[in-house]
N, CA, C and O atoms as a GROMACS GRO file, in nm:
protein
  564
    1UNK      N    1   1.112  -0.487   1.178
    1UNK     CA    2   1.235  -0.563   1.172
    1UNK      C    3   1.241  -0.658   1.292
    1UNK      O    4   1.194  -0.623   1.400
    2UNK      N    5   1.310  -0.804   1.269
    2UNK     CA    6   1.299  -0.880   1.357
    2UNK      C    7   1.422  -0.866   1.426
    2UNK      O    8   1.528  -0.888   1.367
    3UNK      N    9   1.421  -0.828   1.560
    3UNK     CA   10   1.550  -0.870   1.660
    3UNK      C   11   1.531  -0.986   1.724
    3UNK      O   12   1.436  -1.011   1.799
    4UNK      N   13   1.638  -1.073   1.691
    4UNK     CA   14   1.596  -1.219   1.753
    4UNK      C   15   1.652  -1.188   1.934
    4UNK      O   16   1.595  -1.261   2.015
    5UNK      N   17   1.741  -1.102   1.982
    5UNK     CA   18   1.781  -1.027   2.110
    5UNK      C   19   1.672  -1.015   2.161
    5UNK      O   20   1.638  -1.078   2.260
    6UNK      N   21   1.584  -0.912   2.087
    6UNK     CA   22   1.485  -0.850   2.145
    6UNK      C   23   1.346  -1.014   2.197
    6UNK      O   24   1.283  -1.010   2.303
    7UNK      N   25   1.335  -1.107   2.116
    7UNK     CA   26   1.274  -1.228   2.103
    7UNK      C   27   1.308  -1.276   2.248
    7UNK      O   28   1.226  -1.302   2.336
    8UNK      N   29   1.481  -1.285   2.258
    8UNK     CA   30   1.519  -1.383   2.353
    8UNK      C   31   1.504  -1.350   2.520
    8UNK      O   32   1.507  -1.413   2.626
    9UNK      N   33   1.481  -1.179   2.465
    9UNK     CA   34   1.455  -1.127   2.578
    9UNK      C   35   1.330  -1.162   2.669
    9UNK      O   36   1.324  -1.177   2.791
   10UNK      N   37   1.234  -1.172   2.574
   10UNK     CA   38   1.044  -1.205   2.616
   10UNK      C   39   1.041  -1.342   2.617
   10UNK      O   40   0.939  -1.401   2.653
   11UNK      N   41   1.176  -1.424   2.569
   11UNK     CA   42   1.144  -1.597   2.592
   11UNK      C   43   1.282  -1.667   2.521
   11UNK      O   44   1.308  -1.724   2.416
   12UNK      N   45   1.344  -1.631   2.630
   12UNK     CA   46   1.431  -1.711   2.652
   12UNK      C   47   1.471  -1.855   2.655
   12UNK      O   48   1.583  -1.906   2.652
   13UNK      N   49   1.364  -1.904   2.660
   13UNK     CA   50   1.380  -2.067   2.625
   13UNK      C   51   1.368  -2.083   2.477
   13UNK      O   52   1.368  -2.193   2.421
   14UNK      N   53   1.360  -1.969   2.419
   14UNK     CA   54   1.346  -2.005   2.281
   14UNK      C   55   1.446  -2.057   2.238
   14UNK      O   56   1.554  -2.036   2.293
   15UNK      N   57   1.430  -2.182   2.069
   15UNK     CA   58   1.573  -2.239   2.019
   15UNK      C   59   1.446  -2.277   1.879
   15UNK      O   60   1.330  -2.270   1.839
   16UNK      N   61   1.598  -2.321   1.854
   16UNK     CA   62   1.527  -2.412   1.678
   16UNK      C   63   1.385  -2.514   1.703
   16UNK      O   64   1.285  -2.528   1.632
   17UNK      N   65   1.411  -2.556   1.792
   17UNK     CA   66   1.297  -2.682   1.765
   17UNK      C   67   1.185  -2.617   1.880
   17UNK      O   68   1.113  -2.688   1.950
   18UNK      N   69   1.187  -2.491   1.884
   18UNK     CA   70   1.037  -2.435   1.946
   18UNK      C   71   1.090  -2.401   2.134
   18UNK      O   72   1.160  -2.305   2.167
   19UNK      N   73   1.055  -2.468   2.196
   19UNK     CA   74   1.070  -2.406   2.336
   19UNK      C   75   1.183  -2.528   2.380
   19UNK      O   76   1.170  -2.640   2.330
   20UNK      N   77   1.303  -2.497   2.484
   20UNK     CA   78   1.389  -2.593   2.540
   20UNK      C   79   1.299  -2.629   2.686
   20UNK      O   80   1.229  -2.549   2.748
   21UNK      N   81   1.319  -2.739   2.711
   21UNK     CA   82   1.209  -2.781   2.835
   21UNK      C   83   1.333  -2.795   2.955
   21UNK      O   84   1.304  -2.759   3.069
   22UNK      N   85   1.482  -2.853   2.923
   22UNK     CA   86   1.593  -2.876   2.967
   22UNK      C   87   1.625  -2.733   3.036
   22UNK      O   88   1.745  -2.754   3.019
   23UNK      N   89   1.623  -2.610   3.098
   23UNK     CA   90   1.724  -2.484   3.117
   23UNK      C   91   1.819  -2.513   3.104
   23UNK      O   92   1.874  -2.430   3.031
   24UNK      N   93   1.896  -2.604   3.139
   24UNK     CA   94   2.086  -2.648   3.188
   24UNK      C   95   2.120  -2.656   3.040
   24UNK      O   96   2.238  -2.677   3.014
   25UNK      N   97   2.055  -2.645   2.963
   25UNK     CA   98   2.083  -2.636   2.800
   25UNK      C   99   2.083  -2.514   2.721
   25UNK      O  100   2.116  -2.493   2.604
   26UNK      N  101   2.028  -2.423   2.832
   26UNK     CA  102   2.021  -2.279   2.772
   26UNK      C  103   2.155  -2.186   2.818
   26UNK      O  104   2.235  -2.226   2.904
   27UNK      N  105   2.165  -2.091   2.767
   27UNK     CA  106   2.176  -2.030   2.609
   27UNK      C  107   2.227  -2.131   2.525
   27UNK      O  108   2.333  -2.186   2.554
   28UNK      N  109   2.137  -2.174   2.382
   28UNK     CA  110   2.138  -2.217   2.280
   28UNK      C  111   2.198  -2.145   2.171
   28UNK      O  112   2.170  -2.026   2.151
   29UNK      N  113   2.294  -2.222   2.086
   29UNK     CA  114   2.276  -2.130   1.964
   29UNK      C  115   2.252  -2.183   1.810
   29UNK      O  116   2.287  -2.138   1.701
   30UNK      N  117   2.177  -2.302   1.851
   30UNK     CA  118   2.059  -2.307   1.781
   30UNK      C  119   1.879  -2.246   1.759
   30UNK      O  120   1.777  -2.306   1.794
   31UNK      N  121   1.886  -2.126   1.697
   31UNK     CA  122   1.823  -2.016   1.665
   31UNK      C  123   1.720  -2.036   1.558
   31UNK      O  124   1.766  -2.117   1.478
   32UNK      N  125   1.614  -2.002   1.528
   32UNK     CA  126   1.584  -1.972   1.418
   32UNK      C  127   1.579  -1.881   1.316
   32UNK      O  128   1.559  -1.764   1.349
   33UNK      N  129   1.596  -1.912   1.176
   33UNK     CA  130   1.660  -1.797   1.100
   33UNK      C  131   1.564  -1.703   1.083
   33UNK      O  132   1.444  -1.720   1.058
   34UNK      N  133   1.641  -1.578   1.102
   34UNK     CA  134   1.550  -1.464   1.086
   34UNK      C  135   1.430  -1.468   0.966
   34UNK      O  136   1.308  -1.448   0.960
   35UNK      N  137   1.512  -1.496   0.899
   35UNK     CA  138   1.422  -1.517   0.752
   35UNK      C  139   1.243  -1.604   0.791
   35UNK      O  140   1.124  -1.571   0.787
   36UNK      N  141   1.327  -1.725   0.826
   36UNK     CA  142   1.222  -1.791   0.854
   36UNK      C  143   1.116  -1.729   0.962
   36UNK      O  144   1.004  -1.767   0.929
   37UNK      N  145   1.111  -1.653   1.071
   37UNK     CA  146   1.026  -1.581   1.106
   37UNK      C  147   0.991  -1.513   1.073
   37UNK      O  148   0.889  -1.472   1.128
   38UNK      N  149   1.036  -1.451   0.973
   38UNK     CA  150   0.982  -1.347   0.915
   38UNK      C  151   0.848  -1.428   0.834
   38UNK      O  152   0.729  -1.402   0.847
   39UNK      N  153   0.898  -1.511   0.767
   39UNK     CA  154   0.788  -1.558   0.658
   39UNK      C  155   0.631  -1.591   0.748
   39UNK      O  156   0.516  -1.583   0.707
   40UNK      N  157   0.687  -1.632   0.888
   40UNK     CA  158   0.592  -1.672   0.973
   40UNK      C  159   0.489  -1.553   0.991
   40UNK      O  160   0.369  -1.527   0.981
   41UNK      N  161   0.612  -1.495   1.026
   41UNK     CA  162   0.505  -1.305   1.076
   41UNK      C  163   0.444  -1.255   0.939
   41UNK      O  164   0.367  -1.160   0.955
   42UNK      N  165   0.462  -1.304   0.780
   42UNK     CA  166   0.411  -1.283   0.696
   42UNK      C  167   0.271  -1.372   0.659
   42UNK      O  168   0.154  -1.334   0.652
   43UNK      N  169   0.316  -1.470   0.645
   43UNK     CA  170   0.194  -1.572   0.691
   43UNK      C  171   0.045  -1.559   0.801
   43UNK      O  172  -0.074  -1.585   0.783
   44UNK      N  173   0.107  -1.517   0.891
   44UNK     CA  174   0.011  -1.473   1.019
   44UNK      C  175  -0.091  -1.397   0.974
   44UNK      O  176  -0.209  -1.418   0.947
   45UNK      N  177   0.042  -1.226   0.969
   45UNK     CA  178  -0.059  -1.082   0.901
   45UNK      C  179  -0.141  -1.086   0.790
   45UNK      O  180  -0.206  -0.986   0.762
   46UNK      N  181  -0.150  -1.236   0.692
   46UNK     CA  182  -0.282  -1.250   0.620
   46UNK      C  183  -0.371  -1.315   0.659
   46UNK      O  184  -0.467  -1.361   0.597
   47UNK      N  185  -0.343  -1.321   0.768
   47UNK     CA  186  -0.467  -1.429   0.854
   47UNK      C  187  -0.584  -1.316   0.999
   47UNK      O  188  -0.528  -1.235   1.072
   48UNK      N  189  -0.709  -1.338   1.005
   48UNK     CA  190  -0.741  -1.269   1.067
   48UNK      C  191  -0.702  -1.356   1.193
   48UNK      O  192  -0.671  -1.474   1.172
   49UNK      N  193  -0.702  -1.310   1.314
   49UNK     CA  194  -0.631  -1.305   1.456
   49UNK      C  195  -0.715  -1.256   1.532
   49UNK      O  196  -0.752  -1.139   1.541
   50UNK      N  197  -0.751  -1.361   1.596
   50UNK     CA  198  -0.869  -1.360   1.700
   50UNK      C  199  -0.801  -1.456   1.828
   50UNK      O  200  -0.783  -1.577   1.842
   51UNK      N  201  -0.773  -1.332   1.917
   51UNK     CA  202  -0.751  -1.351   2.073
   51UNK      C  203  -0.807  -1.462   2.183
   51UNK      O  204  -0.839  -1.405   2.287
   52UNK      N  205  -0.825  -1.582   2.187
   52UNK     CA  206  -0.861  -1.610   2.310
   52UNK      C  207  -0.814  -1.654   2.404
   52UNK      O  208  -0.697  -1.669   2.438
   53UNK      N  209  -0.957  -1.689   2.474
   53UNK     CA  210  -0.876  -1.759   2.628
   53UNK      C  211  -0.830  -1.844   2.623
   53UNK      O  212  -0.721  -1.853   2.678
   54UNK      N  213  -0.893  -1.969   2.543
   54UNK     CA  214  -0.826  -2.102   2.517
   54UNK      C  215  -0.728  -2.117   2.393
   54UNK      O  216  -0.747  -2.055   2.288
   55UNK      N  217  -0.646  -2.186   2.408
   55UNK     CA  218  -0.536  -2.156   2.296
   55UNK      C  219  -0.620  -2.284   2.220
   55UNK      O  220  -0.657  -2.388   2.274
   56UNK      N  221  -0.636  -2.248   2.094
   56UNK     CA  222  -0.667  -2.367   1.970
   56UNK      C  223  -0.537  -2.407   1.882
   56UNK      O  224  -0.514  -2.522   1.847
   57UNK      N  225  -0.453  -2.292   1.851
   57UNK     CA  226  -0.371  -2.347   1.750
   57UNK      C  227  -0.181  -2.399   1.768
   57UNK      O  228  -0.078  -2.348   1.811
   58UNK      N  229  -0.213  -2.497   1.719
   58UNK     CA  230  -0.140  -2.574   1.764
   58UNK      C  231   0.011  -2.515   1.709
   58UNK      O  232  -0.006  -2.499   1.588
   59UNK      N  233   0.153  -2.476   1.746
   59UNK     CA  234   0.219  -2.421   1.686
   59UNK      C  235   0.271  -2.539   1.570
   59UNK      O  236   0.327  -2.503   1.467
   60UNK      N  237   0.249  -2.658   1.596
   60UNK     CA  238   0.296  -2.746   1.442
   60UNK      C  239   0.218  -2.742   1.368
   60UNK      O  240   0.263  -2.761   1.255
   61UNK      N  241   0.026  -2.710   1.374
   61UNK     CA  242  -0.040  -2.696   1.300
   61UNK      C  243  -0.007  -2.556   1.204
   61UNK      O  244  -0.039  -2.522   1.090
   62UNK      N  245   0.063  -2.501   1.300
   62UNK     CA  246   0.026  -2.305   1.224
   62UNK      C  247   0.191  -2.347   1.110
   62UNK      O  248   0.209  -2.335   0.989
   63UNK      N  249   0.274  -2.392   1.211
   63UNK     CA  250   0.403  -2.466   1.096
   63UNK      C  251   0.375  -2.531   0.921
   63UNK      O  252   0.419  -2.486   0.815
   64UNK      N  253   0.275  -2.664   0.948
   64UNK     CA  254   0.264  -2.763   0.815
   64UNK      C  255   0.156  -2.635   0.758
   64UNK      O  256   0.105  -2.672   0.652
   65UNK      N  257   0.113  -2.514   0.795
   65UNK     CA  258   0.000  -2.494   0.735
   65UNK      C  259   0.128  -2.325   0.630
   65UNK      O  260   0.123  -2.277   0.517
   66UNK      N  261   0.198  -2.303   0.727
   66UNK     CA  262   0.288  -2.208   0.657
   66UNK      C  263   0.386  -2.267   0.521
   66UNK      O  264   0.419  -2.202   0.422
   67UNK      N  265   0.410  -2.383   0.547
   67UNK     CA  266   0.491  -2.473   0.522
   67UNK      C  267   0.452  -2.536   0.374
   67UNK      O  268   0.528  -2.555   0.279
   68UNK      N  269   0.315  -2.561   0.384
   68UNK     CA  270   0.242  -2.607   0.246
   68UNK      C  271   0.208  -2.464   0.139
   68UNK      O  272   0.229  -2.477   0.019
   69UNK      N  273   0.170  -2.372   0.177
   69UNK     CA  274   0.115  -2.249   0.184
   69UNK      C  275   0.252  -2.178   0.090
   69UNK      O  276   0.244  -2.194  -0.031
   70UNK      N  277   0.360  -2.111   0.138
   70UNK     CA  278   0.498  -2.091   0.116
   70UNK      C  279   0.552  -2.171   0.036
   70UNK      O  280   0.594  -2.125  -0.071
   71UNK      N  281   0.566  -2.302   0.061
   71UNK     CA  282   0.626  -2.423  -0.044
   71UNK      C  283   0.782  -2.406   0.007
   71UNK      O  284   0.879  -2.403  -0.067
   72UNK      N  285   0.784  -2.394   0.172
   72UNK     CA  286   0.900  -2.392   0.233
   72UNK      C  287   0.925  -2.422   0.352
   72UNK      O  288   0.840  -2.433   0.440
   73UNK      N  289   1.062  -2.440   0.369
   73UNK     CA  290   1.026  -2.506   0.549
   73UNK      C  291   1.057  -2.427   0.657
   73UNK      O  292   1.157  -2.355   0.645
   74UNK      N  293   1.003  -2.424   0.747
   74UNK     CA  294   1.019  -2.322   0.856
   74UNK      C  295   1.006  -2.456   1.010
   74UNK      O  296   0.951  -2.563   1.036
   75UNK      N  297   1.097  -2.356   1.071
   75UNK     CA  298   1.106  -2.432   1.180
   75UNK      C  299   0.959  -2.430   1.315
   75UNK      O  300   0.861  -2.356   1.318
   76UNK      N  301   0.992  -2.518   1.391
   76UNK     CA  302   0.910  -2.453   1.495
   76UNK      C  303   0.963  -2.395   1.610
   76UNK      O  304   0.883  -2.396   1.704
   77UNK      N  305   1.036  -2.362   1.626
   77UNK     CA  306   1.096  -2.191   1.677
   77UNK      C  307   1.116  -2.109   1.596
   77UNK      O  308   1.203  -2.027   1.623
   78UNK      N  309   1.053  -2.099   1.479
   78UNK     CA  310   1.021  -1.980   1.413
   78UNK      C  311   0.893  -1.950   1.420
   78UNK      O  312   0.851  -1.837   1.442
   79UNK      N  313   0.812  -2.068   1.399
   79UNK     CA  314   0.670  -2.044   1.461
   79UNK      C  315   0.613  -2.004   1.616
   79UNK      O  316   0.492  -1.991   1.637
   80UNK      N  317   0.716  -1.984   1.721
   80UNK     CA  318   0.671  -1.955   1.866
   80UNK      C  319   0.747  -1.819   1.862
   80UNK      O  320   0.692  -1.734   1.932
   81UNK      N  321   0.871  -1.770   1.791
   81UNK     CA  322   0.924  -1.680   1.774
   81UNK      C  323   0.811  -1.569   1.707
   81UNK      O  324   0.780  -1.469   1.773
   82UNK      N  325   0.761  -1.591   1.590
   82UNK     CA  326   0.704  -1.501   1.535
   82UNK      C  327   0.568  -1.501   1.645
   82UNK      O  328   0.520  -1.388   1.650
   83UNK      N  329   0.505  -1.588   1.722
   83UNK     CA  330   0.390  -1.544   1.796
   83UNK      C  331   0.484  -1.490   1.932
   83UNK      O  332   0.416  -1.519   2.030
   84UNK      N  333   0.585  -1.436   1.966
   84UNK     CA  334   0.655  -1.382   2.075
   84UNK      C  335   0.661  -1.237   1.985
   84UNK      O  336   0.602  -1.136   2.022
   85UNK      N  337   0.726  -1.241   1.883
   85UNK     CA  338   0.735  -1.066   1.782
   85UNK      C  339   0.600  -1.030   1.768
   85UNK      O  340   0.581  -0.911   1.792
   86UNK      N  341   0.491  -1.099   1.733
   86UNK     CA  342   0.375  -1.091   1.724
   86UNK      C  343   0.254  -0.999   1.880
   86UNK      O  344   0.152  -0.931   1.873
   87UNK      N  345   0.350  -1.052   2.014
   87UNK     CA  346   0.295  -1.065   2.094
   87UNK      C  347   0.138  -1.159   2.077
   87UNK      O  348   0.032  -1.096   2.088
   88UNK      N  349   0.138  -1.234   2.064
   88UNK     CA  350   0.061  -1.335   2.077
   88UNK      C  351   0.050  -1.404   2.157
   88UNK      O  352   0.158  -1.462   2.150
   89UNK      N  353  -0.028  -1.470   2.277
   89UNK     CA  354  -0.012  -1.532   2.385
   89UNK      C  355  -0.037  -1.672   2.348
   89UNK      O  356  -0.117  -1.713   2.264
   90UNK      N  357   0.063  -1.760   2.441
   90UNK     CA  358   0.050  -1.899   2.399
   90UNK      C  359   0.053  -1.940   2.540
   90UNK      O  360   0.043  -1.866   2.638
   91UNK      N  361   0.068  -2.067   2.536
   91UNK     CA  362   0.125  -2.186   2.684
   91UNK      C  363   0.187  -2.286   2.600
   91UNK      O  364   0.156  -2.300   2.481
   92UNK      N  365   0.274  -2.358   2.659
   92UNK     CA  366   0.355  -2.457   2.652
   92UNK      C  367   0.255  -2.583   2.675
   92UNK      O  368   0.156  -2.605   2.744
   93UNK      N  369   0.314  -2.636   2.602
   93UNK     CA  370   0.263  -2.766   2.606
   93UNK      C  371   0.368  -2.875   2.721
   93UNK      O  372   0.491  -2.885   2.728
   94UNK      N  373   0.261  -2.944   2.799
   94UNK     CA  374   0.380  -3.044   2.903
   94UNK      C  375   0.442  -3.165   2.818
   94UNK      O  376   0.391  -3.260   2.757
   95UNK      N  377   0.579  -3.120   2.841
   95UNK     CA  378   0.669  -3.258   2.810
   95UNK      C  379   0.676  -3.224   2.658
   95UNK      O  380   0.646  -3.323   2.591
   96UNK      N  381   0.715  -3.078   2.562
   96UNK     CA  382   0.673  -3.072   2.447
   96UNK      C  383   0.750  -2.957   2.413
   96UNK      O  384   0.753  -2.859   2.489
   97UNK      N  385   0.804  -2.959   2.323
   97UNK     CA  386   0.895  -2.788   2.293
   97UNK      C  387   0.801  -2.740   2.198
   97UNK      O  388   0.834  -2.644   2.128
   98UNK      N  389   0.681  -2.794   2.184
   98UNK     CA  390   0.589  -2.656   2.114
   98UNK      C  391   0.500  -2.617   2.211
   98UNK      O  392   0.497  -2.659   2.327
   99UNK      N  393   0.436  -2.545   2.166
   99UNK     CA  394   0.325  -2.406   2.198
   99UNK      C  395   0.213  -2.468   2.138
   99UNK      O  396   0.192  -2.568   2.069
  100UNK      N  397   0.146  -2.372   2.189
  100UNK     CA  398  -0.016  -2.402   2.184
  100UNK      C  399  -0.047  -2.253   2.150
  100UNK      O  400   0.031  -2.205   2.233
  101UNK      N  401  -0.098  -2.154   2.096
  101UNK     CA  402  -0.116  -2.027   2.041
  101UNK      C  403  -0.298  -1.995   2.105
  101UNK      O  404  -0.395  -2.065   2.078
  102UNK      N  405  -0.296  -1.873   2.192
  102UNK     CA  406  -0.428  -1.821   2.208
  102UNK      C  407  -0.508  -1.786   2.064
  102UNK      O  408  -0.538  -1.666   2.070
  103UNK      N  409  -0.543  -1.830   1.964
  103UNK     CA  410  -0.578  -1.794   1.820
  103UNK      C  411  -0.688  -1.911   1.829
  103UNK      O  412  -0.673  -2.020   1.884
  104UNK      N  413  -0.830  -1.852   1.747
  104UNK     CA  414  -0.926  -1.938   1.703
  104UNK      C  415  -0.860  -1.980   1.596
  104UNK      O  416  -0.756  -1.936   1.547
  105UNK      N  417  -0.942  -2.090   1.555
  105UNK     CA  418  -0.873  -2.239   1.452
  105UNK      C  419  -0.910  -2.132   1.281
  105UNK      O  420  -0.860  -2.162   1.172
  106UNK      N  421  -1.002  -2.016   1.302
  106UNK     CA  422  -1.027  -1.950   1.158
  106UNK      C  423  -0.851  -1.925   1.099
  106UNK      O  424  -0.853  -1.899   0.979
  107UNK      N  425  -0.712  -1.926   1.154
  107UNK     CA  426  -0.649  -1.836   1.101
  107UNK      C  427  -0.588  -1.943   0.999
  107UNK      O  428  -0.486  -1.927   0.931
  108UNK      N  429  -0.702  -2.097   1.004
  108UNK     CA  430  -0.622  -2.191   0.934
  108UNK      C  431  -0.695  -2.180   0.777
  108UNK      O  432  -0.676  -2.256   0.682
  109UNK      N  433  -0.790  -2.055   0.786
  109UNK     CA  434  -0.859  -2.013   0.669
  109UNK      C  435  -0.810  -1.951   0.542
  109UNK      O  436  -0.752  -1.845   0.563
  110UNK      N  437  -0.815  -1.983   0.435
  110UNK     CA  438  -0.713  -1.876   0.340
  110UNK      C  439  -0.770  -1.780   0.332
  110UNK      O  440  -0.892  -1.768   0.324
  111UNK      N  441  -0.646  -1.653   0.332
  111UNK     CA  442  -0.717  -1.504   0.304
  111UNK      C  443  -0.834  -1.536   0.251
  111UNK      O  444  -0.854  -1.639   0.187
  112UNK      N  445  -0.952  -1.414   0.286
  112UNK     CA  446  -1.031  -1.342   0.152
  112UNK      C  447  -1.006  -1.279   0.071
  112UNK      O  448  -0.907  -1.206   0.067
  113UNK      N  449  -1.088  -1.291  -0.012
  113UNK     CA  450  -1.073  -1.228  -0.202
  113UNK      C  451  -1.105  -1.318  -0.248
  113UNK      O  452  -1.066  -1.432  -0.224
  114UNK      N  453  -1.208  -1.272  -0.346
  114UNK     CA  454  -1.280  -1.295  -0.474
  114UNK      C  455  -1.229  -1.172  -0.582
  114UNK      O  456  -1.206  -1.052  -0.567
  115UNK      N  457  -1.225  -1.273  -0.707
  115UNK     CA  458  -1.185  -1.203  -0.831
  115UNK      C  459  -1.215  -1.289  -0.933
  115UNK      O  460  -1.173  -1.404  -0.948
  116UNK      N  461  -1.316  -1.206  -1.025
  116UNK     CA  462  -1.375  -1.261  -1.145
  116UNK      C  463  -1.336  -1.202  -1.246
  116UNK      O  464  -1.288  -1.089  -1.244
  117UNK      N  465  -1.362  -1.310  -1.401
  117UNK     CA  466  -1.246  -1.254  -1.497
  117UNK      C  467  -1.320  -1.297  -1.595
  117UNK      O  468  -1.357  -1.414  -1.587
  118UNK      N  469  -1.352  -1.234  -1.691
  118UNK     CA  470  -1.432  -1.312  -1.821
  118UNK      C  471  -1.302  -1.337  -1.950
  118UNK      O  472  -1.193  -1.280  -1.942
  119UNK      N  473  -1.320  -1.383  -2.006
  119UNK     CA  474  -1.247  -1.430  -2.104
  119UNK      C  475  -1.313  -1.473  -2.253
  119UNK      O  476  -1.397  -1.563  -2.258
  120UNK      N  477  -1.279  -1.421  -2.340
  120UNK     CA  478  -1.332  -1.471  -2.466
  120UNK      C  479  -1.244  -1.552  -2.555
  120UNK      O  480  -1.147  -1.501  -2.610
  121UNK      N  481  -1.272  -1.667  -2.568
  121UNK     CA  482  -1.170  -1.753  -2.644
  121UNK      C  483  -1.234  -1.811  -2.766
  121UNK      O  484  -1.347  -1.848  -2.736
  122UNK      N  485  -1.214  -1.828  -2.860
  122UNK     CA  486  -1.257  -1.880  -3.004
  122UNK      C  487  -1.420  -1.834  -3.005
  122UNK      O  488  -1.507  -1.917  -3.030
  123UNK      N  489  -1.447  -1.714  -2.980
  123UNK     CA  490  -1.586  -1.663  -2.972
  123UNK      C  491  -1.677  -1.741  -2.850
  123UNK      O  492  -1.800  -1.741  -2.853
  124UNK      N  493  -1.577  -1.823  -2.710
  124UNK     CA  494  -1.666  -1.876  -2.634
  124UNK      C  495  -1.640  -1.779  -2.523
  124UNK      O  496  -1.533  -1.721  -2.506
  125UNK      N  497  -1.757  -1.765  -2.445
  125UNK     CA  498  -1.731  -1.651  -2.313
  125UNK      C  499  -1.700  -1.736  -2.206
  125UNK      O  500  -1.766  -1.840  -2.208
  126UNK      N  501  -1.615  -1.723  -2.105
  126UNK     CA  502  -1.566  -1.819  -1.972
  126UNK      C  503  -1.555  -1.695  -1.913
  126UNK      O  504  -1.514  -1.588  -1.957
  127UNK      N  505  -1.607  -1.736  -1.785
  127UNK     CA  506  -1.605  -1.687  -1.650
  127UNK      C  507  -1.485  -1.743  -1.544
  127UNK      O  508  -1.483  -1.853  -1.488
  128UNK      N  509  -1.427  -1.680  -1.539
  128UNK     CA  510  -1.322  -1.731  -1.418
  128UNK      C  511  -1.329  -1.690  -1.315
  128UNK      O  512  -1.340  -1.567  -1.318
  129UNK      N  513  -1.327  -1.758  -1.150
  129UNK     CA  514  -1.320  -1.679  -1.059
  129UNK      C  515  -1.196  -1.764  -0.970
  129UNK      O  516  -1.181  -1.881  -0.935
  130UNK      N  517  -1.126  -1.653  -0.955
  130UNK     CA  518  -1.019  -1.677  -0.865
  130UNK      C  519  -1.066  -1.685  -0.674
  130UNK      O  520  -1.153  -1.619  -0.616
  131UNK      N  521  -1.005  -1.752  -0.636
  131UNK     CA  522  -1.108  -1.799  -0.496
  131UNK      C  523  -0.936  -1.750  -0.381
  131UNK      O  524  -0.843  -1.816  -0.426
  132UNK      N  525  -0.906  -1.691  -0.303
  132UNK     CA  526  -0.792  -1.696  -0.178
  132UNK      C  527  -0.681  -1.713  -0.260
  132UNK      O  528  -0.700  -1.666  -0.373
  133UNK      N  529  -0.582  -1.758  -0.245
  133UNK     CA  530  -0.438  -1.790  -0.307
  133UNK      C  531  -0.458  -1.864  -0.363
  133UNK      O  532  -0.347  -1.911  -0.388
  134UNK      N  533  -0.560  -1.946  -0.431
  134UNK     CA  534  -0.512  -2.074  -0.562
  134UNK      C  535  -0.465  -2.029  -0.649
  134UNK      O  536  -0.512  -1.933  -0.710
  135UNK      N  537  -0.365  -2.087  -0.676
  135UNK     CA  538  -0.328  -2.104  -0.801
  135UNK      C  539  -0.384  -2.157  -0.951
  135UNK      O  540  -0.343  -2.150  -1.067
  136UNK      N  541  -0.496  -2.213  -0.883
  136UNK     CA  542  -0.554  -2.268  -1.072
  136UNK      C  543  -0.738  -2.263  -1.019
  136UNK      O  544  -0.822  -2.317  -0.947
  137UNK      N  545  -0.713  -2.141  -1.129
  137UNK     CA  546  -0.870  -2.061  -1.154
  137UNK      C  547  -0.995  -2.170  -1.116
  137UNK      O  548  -0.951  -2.281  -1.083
  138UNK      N  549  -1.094  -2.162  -1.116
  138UNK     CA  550  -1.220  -2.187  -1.084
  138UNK      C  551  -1.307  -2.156  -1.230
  138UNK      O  552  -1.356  -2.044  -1.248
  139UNK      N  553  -1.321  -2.254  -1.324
  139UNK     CA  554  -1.382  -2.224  -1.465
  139UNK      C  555  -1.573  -2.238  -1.366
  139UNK      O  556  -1.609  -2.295  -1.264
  140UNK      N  557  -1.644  -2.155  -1.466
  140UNK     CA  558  -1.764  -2.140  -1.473
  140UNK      C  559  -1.850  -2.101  -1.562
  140UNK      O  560  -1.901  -1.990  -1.572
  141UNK      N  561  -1.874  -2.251  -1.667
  141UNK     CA  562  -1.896  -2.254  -1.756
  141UNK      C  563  -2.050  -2.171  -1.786
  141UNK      O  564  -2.096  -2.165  -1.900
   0.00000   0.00000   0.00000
């Protein structure tokens, strides 16, 4: 369960549009909706998560990539929020209310899974293989 308390506690500059760079503006109560981190922290946990030293992913990249993915919009303080619930280490970007995420660029990979499907239609045999989350099969004639 997400406590956004518990969030504000480990990063306090948190707000809607990702990190406040201003303090004299904090406490905000422009928040991001629980919901929407959640979807983030759902998004993530199908992604493998690989730790490093150098941060690769960009928190607007990990955003348009949840964003297309979902077919919904999420903020980017939902995206630095869910890598704070996550414990995920990031850095700030200078002069920038996003994050930069310690994560190799793989988590911009769609799940794995393979799934094959034969089909017999008017006495013809088709092979289908379903490839990550697409939505429209892979014929193999």
């Amino acid at each position: 369960m997400i406590d956004i308390n518990k969030l504000l506690a480990k990063e306090p500059r948190l707000t809607n549009a990702g990190i406040e760079l201003d303090e004299t503006k904090l406490p905000t109560n422009e928040l991001p909706e629980v919901t929407e981190i959640q979807r983030v922290v759902d998004w993530l946990e199908t992604r493998e998560l690989k730790i490093t030293k150098c941060a690769k992913a960009y928190s607007g990249s990990i955003k348009h990539n949840v964003e297309q993915e979902m077919k919904t919009y999420v903020s980017n303080g939902a995206v630095v929020a869910a890598l704070v619930h996550l414990d995920i280490p990031y850095k700030t970007i200078k002069k920038s209310n996003r994050v930069n995420a310690h994560l190799t660029k793989n988590i911009f990979n769609r799940p794995h899974f393979k799934r094959k499907a034969v089909l017999k239609t008017n006495n013809i045999l088709v092979s289908i293989t379903l490839q990550g989350q697409a939505k429209t099969p892979i014929l193999d004639y």
